[in-house]
N, CA, C and O of each residue as an XYZ file, in Angstrom:
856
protein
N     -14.942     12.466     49.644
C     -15.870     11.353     49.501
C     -15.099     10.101     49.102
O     -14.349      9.994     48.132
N     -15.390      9.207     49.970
C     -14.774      7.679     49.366
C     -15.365      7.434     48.243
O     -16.378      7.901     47.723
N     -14.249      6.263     47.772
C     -14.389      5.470     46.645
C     -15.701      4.919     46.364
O     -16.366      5.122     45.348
N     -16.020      4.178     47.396
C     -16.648      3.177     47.711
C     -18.349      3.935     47.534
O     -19.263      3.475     46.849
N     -18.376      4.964     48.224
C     -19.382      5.762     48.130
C     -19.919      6.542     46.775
O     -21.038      6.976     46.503
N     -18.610      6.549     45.992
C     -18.749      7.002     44.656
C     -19.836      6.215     43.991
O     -20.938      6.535     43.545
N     -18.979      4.739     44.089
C     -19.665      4.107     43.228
C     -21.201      3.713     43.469
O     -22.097      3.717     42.625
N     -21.278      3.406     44.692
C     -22.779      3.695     44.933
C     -23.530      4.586     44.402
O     -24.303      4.107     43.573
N     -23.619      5.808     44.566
C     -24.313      7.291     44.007
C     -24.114      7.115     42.550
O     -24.975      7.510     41.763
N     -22.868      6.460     42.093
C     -23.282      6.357     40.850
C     -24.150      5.666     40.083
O     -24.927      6.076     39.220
N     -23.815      3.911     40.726
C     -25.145      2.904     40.218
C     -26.214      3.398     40.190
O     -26.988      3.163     39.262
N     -26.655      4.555     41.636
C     -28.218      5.214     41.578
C     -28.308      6.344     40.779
O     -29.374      6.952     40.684
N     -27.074      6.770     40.059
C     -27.128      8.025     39.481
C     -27.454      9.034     40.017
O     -28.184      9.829     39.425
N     -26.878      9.331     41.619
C     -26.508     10.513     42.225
C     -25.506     11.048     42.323
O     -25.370     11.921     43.180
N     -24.675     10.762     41.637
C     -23.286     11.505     41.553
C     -23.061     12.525     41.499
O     -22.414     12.802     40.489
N     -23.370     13.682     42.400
C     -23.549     15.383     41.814
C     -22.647     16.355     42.110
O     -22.114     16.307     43.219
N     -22.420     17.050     41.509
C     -21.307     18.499     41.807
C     -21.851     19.211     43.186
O     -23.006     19.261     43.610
N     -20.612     19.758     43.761
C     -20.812     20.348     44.878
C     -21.164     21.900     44.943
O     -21.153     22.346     43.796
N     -21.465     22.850     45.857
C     -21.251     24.470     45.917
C     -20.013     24.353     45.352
O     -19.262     23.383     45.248
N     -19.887     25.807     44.904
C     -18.739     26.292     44.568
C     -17.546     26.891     45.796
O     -18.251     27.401     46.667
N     -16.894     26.954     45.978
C     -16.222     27.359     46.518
C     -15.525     29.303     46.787
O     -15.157     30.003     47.730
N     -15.655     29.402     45.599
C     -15.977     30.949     44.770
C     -16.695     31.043     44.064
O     -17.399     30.176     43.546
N     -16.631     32.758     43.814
C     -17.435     33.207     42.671
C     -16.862     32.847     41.616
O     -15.668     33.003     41.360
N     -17.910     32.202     40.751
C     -17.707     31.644     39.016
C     -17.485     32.862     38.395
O     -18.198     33.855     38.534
N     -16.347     32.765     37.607
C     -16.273     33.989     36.698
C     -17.010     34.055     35.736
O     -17.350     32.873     35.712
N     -17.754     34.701     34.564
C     -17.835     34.285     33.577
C     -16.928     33.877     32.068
O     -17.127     32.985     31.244
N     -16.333     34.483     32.110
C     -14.723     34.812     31.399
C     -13.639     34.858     32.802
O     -13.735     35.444     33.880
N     -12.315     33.717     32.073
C     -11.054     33.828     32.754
C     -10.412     34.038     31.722
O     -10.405     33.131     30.890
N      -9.800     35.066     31.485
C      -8.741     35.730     30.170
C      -7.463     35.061     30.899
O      -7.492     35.185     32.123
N      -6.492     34.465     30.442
C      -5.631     33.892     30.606
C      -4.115     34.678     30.413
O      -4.096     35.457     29.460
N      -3.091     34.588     31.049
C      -2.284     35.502     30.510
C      -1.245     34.273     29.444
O      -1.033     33.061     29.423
N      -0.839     35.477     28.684
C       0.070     34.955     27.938
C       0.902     33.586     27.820
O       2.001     34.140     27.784
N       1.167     32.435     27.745
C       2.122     31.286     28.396
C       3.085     31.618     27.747
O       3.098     31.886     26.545
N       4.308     31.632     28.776
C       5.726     31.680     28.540
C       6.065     30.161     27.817
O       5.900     28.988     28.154
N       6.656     30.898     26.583
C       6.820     29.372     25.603
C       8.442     28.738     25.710
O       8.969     27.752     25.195
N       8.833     29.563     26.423
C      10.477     29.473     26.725
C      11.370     28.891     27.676
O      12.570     28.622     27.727
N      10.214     28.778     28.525
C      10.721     27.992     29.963
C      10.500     26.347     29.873
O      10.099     25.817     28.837
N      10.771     25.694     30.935
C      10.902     24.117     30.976
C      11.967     23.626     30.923
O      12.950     24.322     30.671
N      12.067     22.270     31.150
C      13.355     21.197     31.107
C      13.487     20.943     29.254
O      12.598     21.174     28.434
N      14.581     20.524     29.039
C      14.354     20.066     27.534
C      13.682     18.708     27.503
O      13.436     18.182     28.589
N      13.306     17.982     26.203
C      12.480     17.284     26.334
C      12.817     16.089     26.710
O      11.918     15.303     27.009
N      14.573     15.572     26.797
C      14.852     14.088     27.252
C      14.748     14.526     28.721
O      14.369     13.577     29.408
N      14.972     15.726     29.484
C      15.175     15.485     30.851
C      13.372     15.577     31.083
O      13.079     14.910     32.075
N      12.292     16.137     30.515
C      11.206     15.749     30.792
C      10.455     14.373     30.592
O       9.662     13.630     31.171
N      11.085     14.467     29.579
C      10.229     12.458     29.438
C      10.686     11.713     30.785
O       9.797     11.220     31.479
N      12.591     11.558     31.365
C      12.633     10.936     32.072
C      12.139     11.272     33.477
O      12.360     10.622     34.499
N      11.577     12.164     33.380
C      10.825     12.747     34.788
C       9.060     12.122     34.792
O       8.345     11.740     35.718
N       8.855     12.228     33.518
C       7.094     11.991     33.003
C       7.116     10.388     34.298
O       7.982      9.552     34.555
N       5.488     10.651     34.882
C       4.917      9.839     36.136
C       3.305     10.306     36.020
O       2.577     11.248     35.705
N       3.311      8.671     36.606
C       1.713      9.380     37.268
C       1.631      9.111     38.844
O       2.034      8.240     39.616
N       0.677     10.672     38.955
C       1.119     10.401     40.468
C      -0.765     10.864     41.061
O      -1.600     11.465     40.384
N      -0.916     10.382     42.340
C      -1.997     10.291     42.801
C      -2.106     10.961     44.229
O      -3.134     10.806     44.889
N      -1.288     11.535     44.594
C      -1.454     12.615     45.617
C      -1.044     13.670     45.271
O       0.011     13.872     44.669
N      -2.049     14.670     45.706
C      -2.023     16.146     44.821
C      -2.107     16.819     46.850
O      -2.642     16.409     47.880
N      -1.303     17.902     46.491
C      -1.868     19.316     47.276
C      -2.758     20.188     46.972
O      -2.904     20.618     45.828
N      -3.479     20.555     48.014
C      -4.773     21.356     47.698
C      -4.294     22.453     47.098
O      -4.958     23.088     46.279
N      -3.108     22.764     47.453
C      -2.869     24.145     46.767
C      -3.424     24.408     45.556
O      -3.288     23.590     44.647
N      -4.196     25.701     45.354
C      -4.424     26.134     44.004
C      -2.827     26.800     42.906
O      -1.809     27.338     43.341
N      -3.155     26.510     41.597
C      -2.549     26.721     40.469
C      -2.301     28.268     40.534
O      -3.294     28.862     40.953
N      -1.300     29.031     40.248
C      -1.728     30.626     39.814
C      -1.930     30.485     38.135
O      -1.806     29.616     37.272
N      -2.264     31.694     38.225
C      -2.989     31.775     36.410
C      -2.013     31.607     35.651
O      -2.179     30.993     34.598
N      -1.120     31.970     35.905
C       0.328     31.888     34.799
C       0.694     30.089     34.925
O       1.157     29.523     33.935
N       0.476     29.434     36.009
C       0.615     28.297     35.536
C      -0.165     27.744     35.124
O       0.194     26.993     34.217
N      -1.605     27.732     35.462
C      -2.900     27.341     34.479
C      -2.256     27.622     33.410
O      -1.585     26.752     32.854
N      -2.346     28.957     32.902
C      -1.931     29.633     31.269
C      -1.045     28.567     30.585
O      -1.620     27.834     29.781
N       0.010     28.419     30.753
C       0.934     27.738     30.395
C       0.452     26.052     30.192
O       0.575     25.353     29.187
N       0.050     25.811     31.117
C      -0.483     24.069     31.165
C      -1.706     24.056     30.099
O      -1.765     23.012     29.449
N      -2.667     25.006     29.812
C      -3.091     24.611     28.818
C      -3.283     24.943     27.697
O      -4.230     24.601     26.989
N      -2.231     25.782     27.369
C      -1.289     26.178     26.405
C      -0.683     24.992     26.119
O      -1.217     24.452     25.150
N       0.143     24.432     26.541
C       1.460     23.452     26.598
C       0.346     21.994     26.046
O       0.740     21.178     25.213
N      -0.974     21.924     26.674
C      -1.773     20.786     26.729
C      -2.449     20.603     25.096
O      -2.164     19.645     24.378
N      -3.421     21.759     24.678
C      -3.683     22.031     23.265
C      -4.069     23.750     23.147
O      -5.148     24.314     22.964
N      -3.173     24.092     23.272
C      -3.432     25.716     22.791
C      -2.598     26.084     21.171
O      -1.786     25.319     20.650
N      -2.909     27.027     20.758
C      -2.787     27.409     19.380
C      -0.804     27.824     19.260
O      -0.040     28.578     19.862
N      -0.703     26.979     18.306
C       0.994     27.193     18.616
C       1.520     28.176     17.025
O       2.565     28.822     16.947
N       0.541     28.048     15.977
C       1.133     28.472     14.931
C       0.062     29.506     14.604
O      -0.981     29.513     15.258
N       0.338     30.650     13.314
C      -0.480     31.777     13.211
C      -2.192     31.519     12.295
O      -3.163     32.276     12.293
N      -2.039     30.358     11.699
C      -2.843     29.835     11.038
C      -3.920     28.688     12.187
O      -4.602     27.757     11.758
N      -3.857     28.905     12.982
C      -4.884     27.960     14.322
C      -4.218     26.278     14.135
O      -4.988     25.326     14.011
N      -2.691     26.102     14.140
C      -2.747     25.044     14.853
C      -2.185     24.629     16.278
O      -1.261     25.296     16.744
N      -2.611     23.741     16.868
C      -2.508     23.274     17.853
C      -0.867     22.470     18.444
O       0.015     21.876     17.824
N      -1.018     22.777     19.733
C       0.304     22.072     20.108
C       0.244     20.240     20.225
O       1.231     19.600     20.587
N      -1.279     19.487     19.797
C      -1.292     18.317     20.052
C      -1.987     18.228     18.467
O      -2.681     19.129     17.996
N      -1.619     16.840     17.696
C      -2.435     16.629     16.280
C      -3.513     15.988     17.027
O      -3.802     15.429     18.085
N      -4.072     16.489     15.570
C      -5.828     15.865     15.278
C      -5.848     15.119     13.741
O      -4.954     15.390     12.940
N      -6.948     14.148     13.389
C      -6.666     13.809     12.182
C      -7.395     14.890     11.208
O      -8.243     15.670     11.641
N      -7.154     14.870     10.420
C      -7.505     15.989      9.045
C      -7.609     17.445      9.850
O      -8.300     18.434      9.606
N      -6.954     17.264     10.569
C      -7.416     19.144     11.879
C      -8.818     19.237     11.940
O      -9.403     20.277     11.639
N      -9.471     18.078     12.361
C     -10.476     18.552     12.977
C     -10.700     18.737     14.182
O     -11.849     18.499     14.555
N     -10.015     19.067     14.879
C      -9.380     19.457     16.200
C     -10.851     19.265     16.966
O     -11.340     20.311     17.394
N     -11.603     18.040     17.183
C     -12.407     17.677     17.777
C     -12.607     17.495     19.288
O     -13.667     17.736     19.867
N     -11.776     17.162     19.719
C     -11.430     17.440     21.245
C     -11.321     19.049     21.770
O     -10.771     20.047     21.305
N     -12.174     18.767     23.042
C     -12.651     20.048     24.196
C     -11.891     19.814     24.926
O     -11.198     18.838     24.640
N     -11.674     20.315     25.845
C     -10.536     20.475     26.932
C     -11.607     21.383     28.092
O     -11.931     22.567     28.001
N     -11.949     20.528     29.016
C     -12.650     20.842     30.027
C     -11.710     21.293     31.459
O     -10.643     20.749     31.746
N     -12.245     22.204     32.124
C     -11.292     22.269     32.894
C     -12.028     22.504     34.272
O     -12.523     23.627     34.360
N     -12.199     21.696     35.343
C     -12.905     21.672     36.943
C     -12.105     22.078     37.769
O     -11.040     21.494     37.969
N     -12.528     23.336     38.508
C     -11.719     24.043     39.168
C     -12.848     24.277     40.739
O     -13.990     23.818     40.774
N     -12.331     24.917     41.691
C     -13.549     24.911     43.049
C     -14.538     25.322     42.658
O     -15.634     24.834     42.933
N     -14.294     26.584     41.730
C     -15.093     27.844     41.508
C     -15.892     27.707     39.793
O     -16.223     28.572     38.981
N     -15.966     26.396     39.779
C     -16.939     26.659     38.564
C     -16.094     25.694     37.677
O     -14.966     25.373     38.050
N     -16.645     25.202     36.447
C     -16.457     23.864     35.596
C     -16.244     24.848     34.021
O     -17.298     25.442     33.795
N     -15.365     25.082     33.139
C     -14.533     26.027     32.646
C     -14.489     24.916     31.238
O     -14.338     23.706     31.405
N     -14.671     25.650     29.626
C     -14.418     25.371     28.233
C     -13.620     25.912     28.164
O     -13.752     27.125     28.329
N     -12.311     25.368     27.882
C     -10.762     26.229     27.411
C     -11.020     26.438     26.323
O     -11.281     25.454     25.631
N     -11.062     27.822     25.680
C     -11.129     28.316     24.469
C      -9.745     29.077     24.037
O      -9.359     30.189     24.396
N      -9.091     28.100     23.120
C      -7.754     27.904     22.536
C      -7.373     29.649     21.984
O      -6.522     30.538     22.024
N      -8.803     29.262     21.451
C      -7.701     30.535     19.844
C      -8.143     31.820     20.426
O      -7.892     32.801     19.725
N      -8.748     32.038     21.554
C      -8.732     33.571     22.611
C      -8.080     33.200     24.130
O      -8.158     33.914     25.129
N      -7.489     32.034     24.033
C      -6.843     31.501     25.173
C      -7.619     32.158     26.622
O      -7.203     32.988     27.430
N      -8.774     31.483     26.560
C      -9.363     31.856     27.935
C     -10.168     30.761     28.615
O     -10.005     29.626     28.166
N     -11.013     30.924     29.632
C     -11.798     29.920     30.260
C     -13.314     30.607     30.011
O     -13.455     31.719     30.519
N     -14.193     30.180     29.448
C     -15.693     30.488     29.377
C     -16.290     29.107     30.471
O     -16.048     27.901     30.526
N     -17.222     30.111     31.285
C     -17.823     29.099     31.804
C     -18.958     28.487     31.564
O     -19.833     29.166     31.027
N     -19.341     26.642     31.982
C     -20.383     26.210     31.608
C     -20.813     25.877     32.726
O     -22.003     26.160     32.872
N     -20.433     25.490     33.406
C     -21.617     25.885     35.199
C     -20.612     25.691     36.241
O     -19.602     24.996     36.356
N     -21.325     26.671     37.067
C     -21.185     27.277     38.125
C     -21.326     26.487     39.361
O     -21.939     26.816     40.377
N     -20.527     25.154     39.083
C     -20.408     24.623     40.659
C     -19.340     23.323     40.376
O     -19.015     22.771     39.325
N     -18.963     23.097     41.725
C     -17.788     22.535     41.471
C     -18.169     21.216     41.265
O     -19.011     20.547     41.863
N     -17.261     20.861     40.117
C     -17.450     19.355     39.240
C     -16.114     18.563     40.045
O     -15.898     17.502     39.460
N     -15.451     18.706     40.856
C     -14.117     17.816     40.782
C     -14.317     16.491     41.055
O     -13.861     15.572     40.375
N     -15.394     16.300     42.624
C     -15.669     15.036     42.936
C     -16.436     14.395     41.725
O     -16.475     13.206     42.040
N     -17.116     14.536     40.423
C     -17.594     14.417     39.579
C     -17.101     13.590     38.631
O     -17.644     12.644     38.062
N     -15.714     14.170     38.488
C     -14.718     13.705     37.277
C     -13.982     12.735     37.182
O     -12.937     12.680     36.533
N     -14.769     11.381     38.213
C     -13.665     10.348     38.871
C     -14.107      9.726     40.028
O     -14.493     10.371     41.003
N     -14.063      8.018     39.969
C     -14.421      7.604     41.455
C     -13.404      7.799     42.258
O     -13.851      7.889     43.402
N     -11.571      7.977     42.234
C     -11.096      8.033     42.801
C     -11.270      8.979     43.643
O     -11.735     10.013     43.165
N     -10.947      8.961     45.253
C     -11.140     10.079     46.390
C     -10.548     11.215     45.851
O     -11.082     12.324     45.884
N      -9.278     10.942     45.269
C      -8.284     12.253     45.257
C      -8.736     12.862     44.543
O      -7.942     13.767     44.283
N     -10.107     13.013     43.678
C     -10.164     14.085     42.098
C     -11.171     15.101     43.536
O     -11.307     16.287     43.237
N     -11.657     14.784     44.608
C     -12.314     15.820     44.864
C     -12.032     17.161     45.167
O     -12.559     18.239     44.893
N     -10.378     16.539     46.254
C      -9.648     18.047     46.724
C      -8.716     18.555     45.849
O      -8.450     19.752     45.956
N      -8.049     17.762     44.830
C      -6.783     18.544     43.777
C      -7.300     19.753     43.488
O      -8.461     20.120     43.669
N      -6.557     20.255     43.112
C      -6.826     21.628     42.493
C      -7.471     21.980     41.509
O      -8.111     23.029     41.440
N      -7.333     20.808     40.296
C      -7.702     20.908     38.795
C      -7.646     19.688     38.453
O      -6.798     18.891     38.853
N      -8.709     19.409     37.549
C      -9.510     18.262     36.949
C      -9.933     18.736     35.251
O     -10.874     19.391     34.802
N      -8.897     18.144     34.681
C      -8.839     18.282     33.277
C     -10.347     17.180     32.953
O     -10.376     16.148     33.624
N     -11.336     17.385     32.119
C     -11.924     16.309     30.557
C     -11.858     16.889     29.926
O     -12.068     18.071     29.656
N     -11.310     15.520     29.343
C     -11.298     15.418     27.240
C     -12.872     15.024     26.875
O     -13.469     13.998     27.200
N     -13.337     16.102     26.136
C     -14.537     15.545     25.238
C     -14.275     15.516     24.086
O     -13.343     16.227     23.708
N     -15.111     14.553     22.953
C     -14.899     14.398     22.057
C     -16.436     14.974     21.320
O     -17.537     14.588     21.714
N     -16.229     15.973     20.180
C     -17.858     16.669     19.576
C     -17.425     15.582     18.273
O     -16.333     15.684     17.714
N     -18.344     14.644     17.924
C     -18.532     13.875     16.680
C     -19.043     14.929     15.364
O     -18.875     14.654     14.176
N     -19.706     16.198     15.891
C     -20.324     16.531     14.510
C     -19.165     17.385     13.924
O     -19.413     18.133     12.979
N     -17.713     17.299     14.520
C     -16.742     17.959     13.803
C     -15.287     16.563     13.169
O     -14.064     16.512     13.036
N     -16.576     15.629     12.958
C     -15.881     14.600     12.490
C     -16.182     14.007     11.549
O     -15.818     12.841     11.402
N     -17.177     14.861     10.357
C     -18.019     14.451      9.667
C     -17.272     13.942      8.184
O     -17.807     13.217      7.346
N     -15.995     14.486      8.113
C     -15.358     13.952      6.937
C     -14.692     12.550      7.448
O     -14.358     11.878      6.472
N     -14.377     11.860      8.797
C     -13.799     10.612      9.022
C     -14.732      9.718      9.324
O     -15.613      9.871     10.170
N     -14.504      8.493      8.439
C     -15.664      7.002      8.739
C     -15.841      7.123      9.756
O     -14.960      7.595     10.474
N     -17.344      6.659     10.374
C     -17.627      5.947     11.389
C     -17.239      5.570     12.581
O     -17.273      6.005     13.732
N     -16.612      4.052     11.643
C     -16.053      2.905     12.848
C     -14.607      3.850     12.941
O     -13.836      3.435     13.806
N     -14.231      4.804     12.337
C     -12.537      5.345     12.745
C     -12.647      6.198     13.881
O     -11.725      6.211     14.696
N     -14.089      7.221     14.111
C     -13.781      8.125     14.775
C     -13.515      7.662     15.847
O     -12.516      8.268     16.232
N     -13.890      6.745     16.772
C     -13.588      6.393     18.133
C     -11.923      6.410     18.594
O     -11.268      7.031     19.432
N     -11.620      5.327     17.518
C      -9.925      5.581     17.956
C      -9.071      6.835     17.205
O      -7.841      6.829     17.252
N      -9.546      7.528     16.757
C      -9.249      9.001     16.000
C      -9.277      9.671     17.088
O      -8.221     10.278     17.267
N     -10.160      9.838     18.015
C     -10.977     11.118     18.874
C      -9.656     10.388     20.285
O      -8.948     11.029     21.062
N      -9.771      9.098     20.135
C      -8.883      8.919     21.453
C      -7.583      8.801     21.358
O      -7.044      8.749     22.463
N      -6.746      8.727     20.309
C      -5.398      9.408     19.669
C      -5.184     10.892     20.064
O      -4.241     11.354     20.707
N      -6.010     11.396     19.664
C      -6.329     12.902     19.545
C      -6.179     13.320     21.072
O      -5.646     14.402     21.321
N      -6.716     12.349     22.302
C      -7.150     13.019     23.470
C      -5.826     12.290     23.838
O      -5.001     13.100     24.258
N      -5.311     10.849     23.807
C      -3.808     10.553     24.130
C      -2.891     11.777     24.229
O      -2.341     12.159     25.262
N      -2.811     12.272     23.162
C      -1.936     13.321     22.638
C      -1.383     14.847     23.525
O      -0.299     15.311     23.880
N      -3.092     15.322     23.627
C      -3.234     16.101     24.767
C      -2.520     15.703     25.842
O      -1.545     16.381     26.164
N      -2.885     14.483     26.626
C      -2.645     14.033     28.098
C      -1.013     14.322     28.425
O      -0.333     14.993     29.201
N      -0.832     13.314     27.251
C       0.844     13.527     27.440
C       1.548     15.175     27.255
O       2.597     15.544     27.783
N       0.742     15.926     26.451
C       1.124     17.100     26.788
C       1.499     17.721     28.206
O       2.546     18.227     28.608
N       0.394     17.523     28.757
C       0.242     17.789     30.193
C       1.198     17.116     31.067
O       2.026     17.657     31.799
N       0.957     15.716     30.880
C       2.133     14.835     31.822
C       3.292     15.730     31.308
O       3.635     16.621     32.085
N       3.980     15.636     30.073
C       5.697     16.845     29.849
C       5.453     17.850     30.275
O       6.581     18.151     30.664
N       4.821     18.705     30.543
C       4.174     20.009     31.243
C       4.348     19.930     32.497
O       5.105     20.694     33.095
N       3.626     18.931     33.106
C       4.161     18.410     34.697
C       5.412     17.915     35.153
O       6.109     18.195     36.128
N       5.525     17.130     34.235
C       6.905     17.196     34.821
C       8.508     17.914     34.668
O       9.595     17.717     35.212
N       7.886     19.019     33.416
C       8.784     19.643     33.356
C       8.946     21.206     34.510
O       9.885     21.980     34.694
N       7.409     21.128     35.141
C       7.398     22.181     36.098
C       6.881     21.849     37.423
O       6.251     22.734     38.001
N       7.067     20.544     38.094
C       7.358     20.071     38.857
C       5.512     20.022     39.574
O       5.135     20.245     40.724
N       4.765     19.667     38.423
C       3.728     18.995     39.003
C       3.394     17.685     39.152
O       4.130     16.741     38.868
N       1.937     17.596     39.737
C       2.004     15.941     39.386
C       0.544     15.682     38.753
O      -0.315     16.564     38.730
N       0.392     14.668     38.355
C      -0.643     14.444     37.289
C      -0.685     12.930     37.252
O       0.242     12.158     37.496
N      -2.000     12.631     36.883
C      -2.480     11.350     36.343
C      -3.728     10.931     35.565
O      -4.873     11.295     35.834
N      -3.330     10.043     34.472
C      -5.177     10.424     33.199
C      -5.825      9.128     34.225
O      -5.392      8.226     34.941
N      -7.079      9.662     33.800
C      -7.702      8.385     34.595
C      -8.898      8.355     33.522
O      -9.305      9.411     33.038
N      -9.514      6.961     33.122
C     -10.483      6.043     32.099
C     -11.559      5.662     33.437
O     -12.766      5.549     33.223
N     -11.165      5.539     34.376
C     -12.271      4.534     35.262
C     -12.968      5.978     36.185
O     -12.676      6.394     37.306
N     -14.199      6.595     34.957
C     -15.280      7.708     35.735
C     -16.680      7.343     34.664
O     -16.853      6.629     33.677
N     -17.477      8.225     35.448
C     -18.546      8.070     35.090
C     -18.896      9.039     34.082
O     -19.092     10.193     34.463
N     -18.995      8.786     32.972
C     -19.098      9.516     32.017
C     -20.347     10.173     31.858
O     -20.387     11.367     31.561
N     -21.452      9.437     32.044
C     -22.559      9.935     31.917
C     -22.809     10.830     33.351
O     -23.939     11.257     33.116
N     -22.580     11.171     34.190
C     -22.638     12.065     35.396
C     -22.075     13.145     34.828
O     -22.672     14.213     34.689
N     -20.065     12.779     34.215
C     -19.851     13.890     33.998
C     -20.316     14.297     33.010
O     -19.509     15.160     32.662
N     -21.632     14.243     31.797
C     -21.672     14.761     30.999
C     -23.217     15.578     31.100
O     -23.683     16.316     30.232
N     -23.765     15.265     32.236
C     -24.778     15.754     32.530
C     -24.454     16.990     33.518
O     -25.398     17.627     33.986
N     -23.354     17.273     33.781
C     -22.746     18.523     34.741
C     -22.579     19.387     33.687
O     -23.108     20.485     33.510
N     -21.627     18.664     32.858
C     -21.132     19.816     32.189
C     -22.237     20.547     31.313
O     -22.192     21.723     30.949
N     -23.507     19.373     30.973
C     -24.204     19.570     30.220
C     -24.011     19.580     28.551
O     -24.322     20.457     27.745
N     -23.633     18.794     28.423
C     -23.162     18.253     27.230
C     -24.460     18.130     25.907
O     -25.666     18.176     26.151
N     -23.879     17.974     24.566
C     -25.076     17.492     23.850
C     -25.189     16.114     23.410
O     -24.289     15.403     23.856
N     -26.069     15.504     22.631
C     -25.651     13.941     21.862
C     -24.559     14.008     21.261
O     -23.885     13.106     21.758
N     -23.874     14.596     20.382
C     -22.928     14.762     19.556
C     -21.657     14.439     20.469
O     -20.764     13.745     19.981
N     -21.527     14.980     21.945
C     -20.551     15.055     22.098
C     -20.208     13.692     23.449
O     -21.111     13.233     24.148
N     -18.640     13.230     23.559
C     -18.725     12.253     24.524
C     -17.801     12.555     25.052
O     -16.879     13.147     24.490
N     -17.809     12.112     26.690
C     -16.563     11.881     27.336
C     -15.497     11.242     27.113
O     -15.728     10.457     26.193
N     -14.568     11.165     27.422
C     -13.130     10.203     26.937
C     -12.151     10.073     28.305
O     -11.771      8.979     28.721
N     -11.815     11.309     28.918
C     -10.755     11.170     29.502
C     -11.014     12.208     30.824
O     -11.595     13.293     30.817
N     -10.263     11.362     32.165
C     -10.378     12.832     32.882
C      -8.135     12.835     33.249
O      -7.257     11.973     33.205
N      -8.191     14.494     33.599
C      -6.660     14.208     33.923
C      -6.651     15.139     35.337
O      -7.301     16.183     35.274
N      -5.840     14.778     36.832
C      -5.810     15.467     37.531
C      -4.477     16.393     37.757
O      -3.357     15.906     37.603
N      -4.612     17.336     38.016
C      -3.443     18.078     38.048
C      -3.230     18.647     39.306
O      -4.199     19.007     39.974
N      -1.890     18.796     39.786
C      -1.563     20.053     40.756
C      -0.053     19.681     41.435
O       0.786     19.151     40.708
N       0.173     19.890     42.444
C       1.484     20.333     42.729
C       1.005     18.974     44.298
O       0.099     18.918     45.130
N       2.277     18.083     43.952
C       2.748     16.889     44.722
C       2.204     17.399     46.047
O       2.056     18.600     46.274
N       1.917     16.445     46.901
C       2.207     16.313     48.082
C       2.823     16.183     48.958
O       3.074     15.081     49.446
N       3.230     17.260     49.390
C       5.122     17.401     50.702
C       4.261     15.705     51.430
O       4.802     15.082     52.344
């Protein structure tokens, strides 16, 4: 779907998820992420890009595993995370849009639970390219796990917090030879009516992922 067409359906607020492509799992148990592999971190920074042509190719699970592991998965034995949060209120969701169904990364059992069953990608973005990539990261932000930080702080708290993540992913990509780019310019309220979201919680960020285009 064009750009151009996006934005239309959106002004009218038709912006909608497509069939799925597969069967939605209900549970994706994730395997293990290899914490050992990658470039070190100066030869990844100087690789870090954003890039906007993706191959359709799908991800295998071991590289899912790893990417969102590497992105915010549980790195220490006490539940912390590989990206900070302020006071650990580790407020940020990590959404994950795949053909086959729109996926809550759940860190501390490292798996995918699903929240519906149809494909969100064209959803997550006016740009053309979020429809065919492979994977379509959002950052949400839940406010009611922000109840010990002021107010006027949580906004740029929650988007520190989701910065943090992204760049995970970008060193992730480019340390395993994907490509990726965060994107700010989507419709938040579309995507939050897919995912089905509550008041508490808001959109912030979408990120696309997958493997360059020969």
């Amino acid at each position: 779907m064009s750009t151009l067409t996006k934005l239309a359906l959106g002004v009218m607020g038709q912006l909608r998820p497509r069939p799925t492509k597969g069967d939605a799992r209900p549970v994706i148990k994730l395997p293990a992420p290899d914490r050992r592999g990658g470039l070190p971190l100066m030869q990844a920074l100087a690789k870090r890009r954003s890039s906007r042509e993706f191959a359709r190719k799908p991800l295998p699970l071991p590289v899912l595993s790893n990417l969102l592991w590497a992105a915010f998965g549980v790195n220490r034995r006490a539940g912390g995370r590989t990206a900070p949060s302020a006071i650990n209120a580790q407020e940020i969701d990590v959404y994950v849009a795949l053909p086959d169904g729109a996926y809550l990364y759940d860190a501390r059992k490292h798996a995918l639970r699903l929240v519906a069953g149809s494909d969100l990608r064209r959803v997550t973005g006016y740009q053309d390219f979020v429809d065919d990539a492979p994977l379509d990261l959002v950052y949400v932000v839940d406010h009611s796990r922000m109840k010990m930080i002021p107010v006027a702080s949580r906004e740029s708290y929650a988007s520190a917090a989701a910065g943090a993540i992204a760049q995970n992913v970008y060193l992730y990509a480019a340390s395993s030879g994907l490509a990726t780019v965060i994107r700010a310019w989507i419709d938040r309220s579309a995507i939050a009516d897919a995912l089905g979201l509550t008041h508490d919680q808001h959109v912030l960020l979408s990120q696309t992922v997958g493997y360059p285009q020969a």
